[in-house]
Every structure is written in C-alpha cells, then in structure tokens.
N, C-alpha and C positions, 0 to 999 in steps of 0.2 A: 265701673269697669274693675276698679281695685278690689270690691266688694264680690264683682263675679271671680273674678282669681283666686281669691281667698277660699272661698266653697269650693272652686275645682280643685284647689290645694288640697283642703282638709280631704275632699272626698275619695282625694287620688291616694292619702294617707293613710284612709281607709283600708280601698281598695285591698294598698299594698300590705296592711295589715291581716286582713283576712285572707289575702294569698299564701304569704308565711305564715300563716296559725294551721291554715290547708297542706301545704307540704310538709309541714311539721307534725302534721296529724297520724301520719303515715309513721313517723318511727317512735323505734323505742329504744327506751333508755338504759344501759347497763350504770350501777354504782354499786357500791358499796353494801347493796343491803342483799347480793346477786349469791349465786352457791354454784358449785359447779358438782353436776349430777352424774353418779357413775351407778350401775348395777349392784345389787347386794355380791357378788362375787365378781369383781372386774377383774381381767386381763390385764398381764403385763403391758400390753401394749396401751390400754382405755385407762391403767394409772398412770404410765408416764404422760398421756399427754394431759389426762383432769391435773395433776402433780405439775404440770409446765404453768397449763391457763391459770390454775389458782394462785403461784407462786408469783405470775409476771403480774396481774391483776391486782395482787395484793400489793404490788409497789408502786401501780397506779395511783390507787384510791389511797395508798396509806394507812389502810385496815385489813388484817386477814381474812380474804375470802376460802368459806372452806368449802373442802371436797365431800360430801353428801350423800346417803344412798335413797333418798327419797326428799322430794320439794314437790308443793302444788305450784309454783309457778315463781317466777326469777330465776331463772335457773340456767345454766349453760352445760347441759346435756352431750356427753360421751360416749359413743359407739353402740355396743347393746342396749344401754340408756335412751337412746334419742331414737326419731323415727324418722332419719333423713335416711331417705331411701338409697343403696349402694348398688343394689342387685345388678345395674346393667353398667358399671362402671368398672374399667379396667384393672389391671390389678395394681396394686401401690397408688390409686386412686382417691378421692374423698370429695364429702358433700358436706359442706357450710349451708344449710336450711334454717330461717325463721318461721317456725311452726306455733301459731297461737301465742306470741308473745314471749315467746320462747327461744333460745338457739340450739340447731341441733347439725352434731358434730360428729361424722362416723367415715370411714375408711375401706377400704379393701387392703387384702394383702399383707405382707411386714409391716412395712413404711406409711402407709394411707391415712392411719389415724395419727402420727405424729407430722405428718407433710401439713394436716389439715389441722392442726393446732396451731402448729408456727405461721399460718397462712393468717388464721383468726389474729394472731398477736400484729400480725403484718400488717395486713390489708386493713382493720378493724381498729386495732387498736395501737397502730400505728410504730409498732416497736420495727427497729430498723438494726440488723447486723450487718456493719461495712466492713467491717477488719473485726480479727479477734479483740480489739480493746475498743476501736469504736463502737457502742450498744445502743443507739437510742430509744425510751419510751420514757413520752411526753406524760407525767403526772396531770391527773384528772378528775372532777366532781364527779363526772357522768360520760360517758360513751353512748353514742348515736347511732344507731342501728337501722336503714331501711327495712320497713315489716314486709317489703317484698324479695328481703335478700336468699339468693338464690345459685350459691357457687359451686360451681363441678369442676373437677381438674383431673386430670389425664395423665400422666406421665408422658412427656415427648418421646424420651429415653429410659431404656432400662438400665441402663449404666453410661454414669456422669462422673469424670475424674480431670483437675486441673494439679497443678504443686504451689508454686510462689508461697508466700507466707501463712495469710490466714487459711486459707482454704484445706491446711494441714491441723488446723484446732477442731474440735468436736463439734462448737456451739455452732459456729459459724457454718460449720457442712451441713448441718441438719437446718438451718435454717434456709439454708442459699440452695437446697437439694441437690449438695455433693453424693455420690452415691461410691464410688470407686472405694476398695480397700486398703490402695498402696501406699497412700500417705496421709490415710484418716484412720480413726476407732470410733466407731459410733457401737454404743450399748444395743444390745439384743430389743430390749423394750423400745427401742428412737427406730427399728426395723433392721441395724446392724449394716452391714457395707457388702458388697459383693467382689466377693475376695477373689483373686489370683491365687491358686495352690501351688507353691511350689515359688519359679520364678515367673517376673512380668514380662519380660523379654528375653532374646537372644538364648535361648534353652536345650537347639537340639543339640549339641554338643553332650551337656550331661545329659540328657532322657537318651541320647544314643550312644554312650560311653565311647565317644570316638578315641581317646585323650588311652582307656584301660586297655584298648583291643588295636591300639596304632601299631603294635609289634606281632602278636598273637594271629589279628586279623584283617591283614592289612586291605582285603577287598571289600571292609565295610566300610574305607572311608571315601569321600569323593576322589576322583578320579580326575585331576584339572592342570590341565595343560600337559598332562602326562606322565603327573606325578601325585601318589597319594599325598593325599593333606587330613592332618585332624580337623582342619577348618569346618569343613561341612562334612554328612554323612553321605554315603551311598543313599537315597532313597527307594530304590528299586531293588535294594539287599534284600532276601525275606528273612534273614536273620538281624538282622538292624531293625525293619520294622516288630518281632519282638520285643527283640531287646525296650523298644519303645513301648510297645503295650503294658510288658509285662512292669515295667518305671510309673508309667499313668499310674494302673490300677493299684500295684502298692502305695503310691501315692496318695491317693482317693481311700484306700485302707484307715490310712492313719486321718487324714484331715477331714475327711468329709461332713458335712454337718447336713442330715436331713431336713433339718429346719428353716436354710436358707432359701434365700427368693432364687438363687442364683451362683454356683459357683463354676470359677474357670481354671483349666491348666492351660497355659502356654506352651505351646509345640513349635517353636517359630524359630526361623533362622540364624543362624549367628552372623556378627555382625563385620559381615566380608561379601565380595563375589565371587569367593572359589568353591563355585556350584558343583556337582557332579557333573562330566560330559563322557562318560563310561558309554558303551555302546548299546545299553539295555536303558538307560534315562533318557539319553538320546532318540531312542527310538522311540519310544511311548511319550516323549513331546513331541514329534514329529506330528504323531499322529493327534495329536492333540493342540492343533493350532500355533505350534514350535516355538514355545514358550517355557520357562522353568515350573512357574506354576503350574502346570501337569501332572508333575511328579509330586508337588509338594499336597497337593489337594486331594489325589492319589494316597498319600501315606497317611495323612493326618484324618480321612472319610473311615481309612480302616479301622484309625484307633478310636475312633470316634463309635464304628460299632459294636467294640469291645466293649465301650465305656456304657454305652445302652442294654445292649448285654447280657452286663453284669449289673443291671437296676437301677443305676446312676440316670433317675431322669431329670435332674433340674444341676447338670453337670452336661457344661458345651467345652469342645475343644477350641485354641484360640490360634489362627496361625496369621503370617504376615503375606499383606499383599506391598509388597517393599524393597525399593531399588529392581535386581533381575527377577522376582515372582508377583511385581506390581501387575503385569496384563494378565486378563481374567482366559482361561484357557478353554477350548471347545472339546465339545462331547463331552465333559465331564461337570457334574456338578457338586458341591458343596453339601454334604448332609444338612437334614436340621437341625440337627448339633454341634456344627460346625461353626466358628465364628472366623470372618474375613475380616481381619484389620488392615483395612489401605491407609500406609502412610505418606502424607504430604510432603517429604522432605525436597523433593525439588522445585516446589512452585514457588509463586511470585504471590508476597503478601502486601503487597502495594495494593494490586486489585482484587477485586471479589473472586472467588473459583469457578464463575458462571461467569463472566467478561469473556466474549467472545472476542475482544481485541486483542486477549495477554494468550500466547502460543503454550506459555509454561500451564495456564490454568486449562487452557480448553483439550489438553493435551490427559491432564488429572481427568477430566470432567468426563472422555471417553472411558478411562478406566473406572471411572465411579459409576456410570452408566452399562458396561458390560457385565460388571460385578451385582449390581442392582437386578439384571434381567434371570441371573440364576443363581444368589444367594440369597436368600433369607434372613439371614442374620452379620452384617455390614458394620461392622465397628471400624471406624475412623481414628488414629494419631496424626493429630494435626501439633503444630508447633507455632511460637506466639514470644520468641526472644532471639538478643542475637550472639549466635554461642562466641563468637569471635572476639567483641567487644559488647557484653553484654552489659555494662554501666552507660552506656550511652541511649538514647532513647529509642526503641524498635518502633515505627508507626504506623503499627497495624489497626489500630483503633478503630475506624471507621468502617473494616471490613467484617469483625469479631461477629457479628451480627448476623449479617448477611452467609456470610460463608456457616455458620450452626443451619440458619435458615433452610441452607441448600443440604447439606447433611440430613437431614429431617426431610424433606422431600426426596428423596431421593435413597428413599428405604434403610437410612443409618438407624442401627438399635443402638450402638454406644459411642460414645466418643472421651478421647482423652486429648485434651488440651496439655499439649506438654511447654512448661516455661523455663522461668528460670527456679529450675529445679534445687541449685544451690544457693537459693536468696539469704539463708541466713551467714554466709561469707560474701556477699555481692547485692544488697540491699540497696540501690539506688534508684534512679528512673520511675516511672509508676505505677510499679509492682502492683501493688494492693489495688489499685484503680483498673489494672484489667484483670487482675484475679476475680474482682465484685462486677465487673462486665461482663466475662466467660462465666461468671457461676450461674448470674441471674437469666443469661441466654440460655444455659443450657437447662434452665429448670422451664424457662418459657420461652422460645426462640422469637416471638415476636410478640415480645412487654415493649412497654415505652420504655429504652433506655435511653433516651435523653435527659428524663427525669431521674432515671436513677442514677444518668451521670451526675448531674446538675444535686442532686442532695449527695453523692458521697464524695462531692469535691467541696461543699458547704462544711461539710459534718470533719474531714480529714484537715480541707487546710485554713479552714474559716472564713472570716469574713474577704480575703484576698481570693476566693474562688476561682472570680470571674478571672482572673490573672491567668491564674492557673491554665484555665481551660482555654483563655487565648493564645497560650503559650503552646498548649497541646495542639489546638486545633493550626498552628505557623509549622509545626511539627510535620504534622500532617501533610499542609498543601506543599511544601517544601523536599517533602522525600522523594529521594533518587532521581532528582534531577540530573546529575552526574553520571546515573547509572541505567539508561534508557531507561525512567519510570519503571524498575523494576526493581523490587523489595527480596531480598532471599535473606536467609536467619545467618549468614556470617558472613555481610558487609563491613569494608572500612569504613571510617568516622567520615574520608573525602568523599567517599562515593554516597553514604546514607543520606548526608546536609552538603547544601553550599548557601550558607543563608550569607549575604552582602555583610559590608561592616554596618550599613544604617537597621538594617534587621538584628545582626546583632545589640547594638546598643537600645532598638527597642524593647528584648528580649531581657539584656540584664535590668531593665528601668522595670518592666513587668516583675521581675523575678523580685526587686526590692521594695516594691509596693506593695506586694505581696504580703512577704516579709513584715511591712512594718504595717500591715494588719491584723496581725496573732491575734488571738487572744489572750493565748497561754503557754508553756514555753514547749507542750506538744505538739500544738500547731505549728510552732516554729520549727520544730525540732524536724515536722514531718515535711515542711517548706523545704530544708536546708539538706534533707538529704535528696530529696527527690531533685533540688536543685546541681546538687553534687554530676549528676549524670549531663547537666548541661554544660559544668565547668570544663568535666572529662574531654568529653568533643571538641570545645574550644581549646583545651591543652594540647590537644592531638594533631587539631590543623593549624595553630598558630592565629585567631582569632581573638578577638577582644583584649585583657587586661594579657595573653598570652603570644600577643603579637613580638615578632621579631622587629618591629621598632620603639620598643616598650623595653627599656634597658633594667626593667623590674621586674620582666617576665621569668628571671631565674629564682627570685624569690616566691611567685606567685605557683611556679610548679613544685614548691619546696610546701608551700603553704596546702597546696590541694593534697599533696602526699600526705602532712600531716592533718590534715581533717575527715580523710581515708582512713587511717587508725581509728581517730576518736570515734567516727559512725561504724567500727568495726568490719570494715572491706578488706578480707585480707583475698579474695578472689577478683581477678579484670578479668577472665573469660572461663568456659569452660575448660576442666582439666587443669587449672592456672593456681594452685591453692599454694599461698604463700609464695608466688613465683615475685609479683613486679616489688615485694617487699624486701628483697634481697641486691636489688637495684644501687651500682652505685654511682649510675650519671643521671638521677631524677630530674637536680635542675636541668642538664643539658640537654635530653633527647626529647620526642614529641611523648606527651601522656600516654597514647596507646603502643608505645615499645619499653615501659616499664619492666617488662615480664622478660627484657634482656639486660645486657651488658652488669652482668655479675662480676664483683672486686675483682677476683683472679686472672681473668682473661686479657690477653695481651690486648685485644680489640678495643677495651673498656679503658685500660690504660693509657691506649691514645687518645680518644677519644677525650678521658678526663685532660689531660695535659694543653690540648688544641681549644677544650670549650673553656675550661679555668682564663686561659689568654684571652681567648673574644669577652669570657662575662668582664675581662678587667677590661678590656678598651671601648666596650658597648658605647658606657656613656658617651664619651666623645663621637663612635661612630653617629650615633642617633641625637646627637647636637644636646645631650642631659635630657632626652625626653621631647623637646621640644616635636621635635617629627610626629614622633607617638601620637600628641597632644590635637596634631594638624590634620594626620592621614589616619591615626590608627582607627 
C-alpha cells in the first residue's frame, strides 16, 4: 500500500510538473538583455513614453535598457514602431499587444501612448504611484509576460480633476490619469492637461463686466428683488451677452492652443442667488419650464456659436448646473459645445447618488437624469471633504466608487472631485488615501479597489495597515448616526461620530498598534498625522484622553495644539487660515471652536478667568483622576 502511494506521489509530482512547465510555456520573459524600439523619427509623444519604459526598466534590472531604432526581436515597441493595432480605439486610447514574442505599445490622440506606457509599468511591471513620494517598483531578474496579452483601454472620461496633495504633482497625474489643468502641469509630450482659459469658476461677473458698467449701465445688471446688483448679470441684455462674446473670443485670441485634445472657458455663475428676475428673464423661463437655467443656457448656446464661428472647434463653453440653474430647463437645449457642470453641493454622501432611500440623492439623480436626456456633454463637481471641520474624518469612502460609477453611466464626459483643496495648511485625516481612490476611479470606475485600497494603506502606513483600515472601515459604519444617516460636506464633529467610550478606546489601542508597527519614521510620521484628525474629534466632543472627568484633559488640548504646528495645520476649516492659531482659551474650549475666542475680546476674558478656576479645582472635582480611570 505504502509502495502504491509513493508512485501516485511521484506521478502526481509529475503531473504537477508538466502543468507548470505548460503554463509557463505560454510566456515570455522581459530582462535585461530587452531594448525598447521607437521609429527612425519618433514623436514627441513615442519618446517620452520609449524615454519612461526604458528609464523605469533600467532601475528594474539594474542595467540600462536602451531606446533603439531597430531590434530583430527583445524588444518593447512604441507607437509607429509596433503593430498593435489603434485604428478603432477611442481617442487618448491604447493597446498593450504581445505580437511574436514581442510588446507592442501605441495610442491614439495626445495622451494614448503615454496612458499606455505608465499602464505597462503598472500592470506588467508592477511599478505603483500612491502619493507623490510613495513610488513602488519591485527590482527584477526577469518580467513575465502572457504571450496572449492583449490590453485595450478607453478613456471613461475626457476630463479627470481632483486637488488634495499628490494628485497636484506631475508624476503622479500622469500616472493615476489625472487629466484636469487647475492644479496639475503635465508636459505636452505626457498629452499635456485640459486647461480652463481664463477662470474655473464663478466668471460671469468679469466675462460680463458687471462690476465697470454698475454705474454707466445700470440695466445690464440682474434685477433682484428690485434692486440692481453687480452680483449677477442681466442675461437677457443683448448688450451683456456682447460684452461676453466679445471677452470669450479675445480670450481664445491670446490662449488658444490648436494643438490641445480639448480646451475650456468658464461662463458660470457667481457664487450667490441673486439671479436676474427683470421681466424679459422672467418670461423666457417661463416659457421654458420656469426655471433659471433657461436663461443661462440661452446665453452661454450663443456664445458658444460665436466661439465655433470663429473656428474654435475643439473649444467647449463650460456653465453651472448649481444651486438655482441646477434643473435642466424645457424647449431648449445645450449646443455641442456646450459643457453642463452639475454640482452635488447638497446631497448626502453617506449614500450612494442612486439610493432610492436618501430624498437628497434621488432628488440629484432626477436632475442628472433630465440633463443626460438633452446634453451631450455633462461634467460633474462633486465634493469629497468637510469644509467646516475638515481635520476630522469625512466618511465618504465606500460611496467614491459607486457614485464615479453612476456618473459614467449616466452620460458624464468630465468630472471634478473637489476636496480639500487646501491640504497643504490642513493635512490631516486620509487625504492621500482618497485622493489614490478618486484618481484610480476615475481612470477606471470599476478597477478592484479594494485591492488598491489594501496595497496603498501597506505601502503608506506599513505593516499596521490592517489597523488602519479597521479604523477607517468603524468610520464608516459609525457615520451620522446623530444626523438621520445623512452625510453633507459641513457637519459638526457631534453629528459626524458618536462612537461609545468602549469604541473609543478600541480605536485609540488600533491607533497604537499601529503605530508601534512603523517601519520607519515615514510611516510613523504618516500614522501620526492621519491620527491627528481622530484626536481633533475627540477634543471636540469630549471623548477619550479629552473627557471632562480626566483632570488632564487641559493639557492634552494644549498638547494636540502643539503637535498641529509641528505637522504644519495652520487651517481647521475652510476660509479658516491662521484663525484657531490665534486662540487664547485652547486648553479650555472644545478643539473645533479654536478658530474663536481671540486675547482681546471681552467674551475670551471671561471665559479665561471661570476655566483657569475649574482647571484649578478639576482635580479634587474628578477625585485626582480616579473617575476618569472608572467611567472615562
């Protein structure tokens, strides 16, 4: 019997040997002995990306692989060079093809053949950009290649823009397919960004000089409540709309660049609701489903024909479907060079935008749905922090996904994820971790991101990951319970969390496990601020080491103030720059009223003199701690 096992061993050993010698038969090997092949005259665009693959390659292997105008075979093949077929792919498209033993790598459009180079470092050979200084690629003998590889890619989106930290670096945008101009530079060769001319928002003010002609002409400006206002323009002027064409097209004079995939002017709103209500705006909403949008789609169709024209064809006007021009208006529609940006600012980012339960989403979801059935070109501002108390944790996470998802089906051409836009004064919470979540969605709205969560919370805060992510995911199940399960971008600290005292002290034990997993004092460093946004909270409600029977809690707000300098936060919310740093009752009020009670004011004065008395009698009140130690 032992004799029969032994033969079905070996022969099972076999087996298993010539299976894997069989699957292995199928690829091929990249090393060191590889070239990467461009055209006797290559393209700006076919050298930056052969100039990426051979550069990132050569720190693979540890030998320089060079760029080549002829190889009979090894060879990794660039654009005109290679014979991966493009012809019926989109534009800023590309095709990864193994052809004979070979790779071949080409594009459409600007962007195509650098999208499909950083895609090869990606996917292939494994290089990973999570943050501008996080860069992974794994050194290598050899790279493994399926000889049936066979990759197409599409662009979801013609225009891709978030802010937060990295996603403001070059490397990082072009690798994560940031596309947006406002707060990247990507070089002409990488496909270059798709710029705003002029400004990104809030514009018709200057394009309709309301501000030079308040006195001169006073019937071009809005008419509201029965008073001109420079706020908004008359849109039904026909010398305002002018004044606007004639602002475009000098515009598009000086900046225009024929060469782009794509540029925009902003024609949108200012950022008020004192709309016109004159009797001529009035009436042509009327008739047009009695809406503001009417008029504004109305003005900005004109300038739009101006702008075509005069030959401007890969130049769209951009206006706001936002606050009073958010409902999509009848009888009229949208040119095709028209771009409608619906903004999200009053929904609920607790749920998905397609939850038929949450009234704030299904309420978006009709106006993204009216807009859908007669524009063609749908850009979305959505938003992804909370401007109010933005150091504390927003826990949108779980929706990021889904909500690009629905954007994407639902005929969106662009999208800007708007955050915390001022992260370099307000770097805490985890910034960087939905920046590399909205970036990687919006380059592919349905990747695995749980895996991309699960490597950029390895690669960020080390071996304490799983901490981490338990942390985030208590986050999660935990939000706005206070607040009828409903998430909006400028919640209090009470209404966002009510996590128990025994949840708290689960959370600081995760937090220090964490912690005393570093590897290095970057991981910590990235631990300790991302931590910083949990302390905030807890200083704000009175929780954990900041509870009011913790006769140390005045030190411990003294401590969180100063470790807010060292990680450089000199912002707690939007508009808030250098405010709670001017604070002179830090130990005494909650963490999120910082941003008051200034030395001079009488209010602050009392305050000081009544909290000075309680911190002296604390102890005895709370028995030296003892309480604390009991209930806190």
């Amino acid at each position: 019997m032992k004799k029969f096992l032994s033969v079905l061993l070996v022969f099972a050993l076999i087996a298993s040997f010539a299976l894997t010698a069989f699957a292995d038969s199928g690829d091929i090997a990249i090393d060191s002995s590889w070239s990467v092949l461009v055209s006797q005259q290559p393209s700006s665009y076919e050298s930056f990306a052969a100039r990426k693959i051979s550069d990132e390659l050569s720190t693979v292997f540890g030998k320089e692989i060079p760029v080549v105008n002829s190889a009979d075979e090894k060879y990794i093949a660039i654009g005109s060079a290679s014979s991966a077929d493009v012809s019926d792919i989109a534009v800023n498209g590309y095709r990864i093809k193994v052809v004979d033993g070979n790779i071949h790598i080409n594009g459409t459009g600007v962007r195509g053949l650098a999208a499909g180079a950083y895609r090869f470092l990606e996917e292939i050979c494994g290089r990973k950009v999570y943050t501008y200084k996080n860069i992974e690629i794994p050194s290598a003998d050899s790279i493994k290649v399926s000889s049936d590889t066979d990759i197409v890619y599409e662009p979801f989106f013609e225009y891709t823009d978030t802010d937060w930290l990295s996603p403001c670096n070059t490397e990082y945008s072009i690798a994560n397919g940031l596309t947006g101009g406002t707060y990247r530079s990507i070089p002409a060769e990488a496909g270059g960004t798709v710029n705003y001319l002029g400004g990104f928002c809030h514009t018709m003010g200057a394009i309709c000089e309301t501000e030079a002609h308040k006195e001169s002409n006073p019937e071009q400006l809005a008419l509201h409540n029965g008073q001109r206002t420079v706020d908004q323009p008359c849109l039904s002027n026909p010398d305002v709309l002018e004044i606007a064409k004639n602002n475009v097209l000098e515009l598009l004079e000086t900046r225009y660049d024929p060469q782009a995939s794509l540029q925009i002017v902003s024609v949108t709103q200012n950022d008020n609701y004192n709309y016109c209500e004159c009797e001529k705006c009035k009436a042509f909403e009327a008739s047009h489903g009695g809406v503001q949008s009417a008029t504004m789609i109305n003005f900005v169709n004109q300038i739009a024909d101006a702008v075509k024209e005069a030959g401007y064809e890969n130049v769209a006007i951009d206006t706001f479907a936002y606050q009073y021009t958010r409902k999509a208006p009848a009888g009229i529609v949208p040119r095709d060079n028209v771009i409608v940006r619906l903004c999200t600012i009053e929904c609920c980012f607790r749920h998905t935008l397609d939850d038929k339960n949450c009234k704030r989403n299904t309420e978006l979801m009709k106006d993204l749905n009216d807009w859908s059935a007669i524009c063609k070109r749908i850009y979305v501002w959505d938003y992804t922090t909370n401007y109010a108390n933005t150091c504390i944790v927003f826990p949108d996470f779980d929706v990021i996904q889904r909500n690009i998802q629905v954007f994407y089906e639902h005929n969106v051409k662009g999208v800007y994820e708007e955050g915390n836009y001022y992260i370099g004064n307000c770097n805490t919470e985890f910034g960087e971790l939905r920046a590399y979540m909205i970036s990687k969605c919006l380059q592919n709205p349905y990747c695995d991101l749980e895996s991309e969560i699960k490597g950029f919370l390895a690669s960020y805060y080390g071996p304490g990951w799983q901490n981490i992510k338990k942390i985030v995911d208590m986050h999660i199940s935990n939000a706005c319970k206070n607040n009828g399960g409903h998430l909006g971008i400028g919640e209090s600290p009470n209404a966002s969390f009510s996590f128990t005292a025994k949840e708290v002290a689960e959370i600081d034990e995760l937090w220090k496990s964490a912690k005393s997993k570093a590897n290095d004092d970057v991981q910590l460093e990235n631990i300790c601020r991302s931590e910083l946004s949990w302390r905030f909270w807890k200083g704000s409600v009175n929780k954990g080491e900041f509870s009011l029977l913790n006769p140390e809690r005045f030190n411990e707000r003294q401590k969180l103030f100063e470790d807010f300098q060292v990680y450089g936060v000199t912002m707690i919310s939007e508009g808030s720059y250098n405010d709670y740093i001017d604070c002179a009752c830090v130990r005494y009020v909650p963490v999120n009223e910082w941003n008051m009670y200034e030395a001079d004011e009488i209010g602050t004065q009392v305050r000081l003199f009544f909290a000075r008395i309680l911190e002296y009698f604390t102890p005895l009140l709370s028995a030296f701690g003892l309480f604390y130690k009991w209930f806190g």
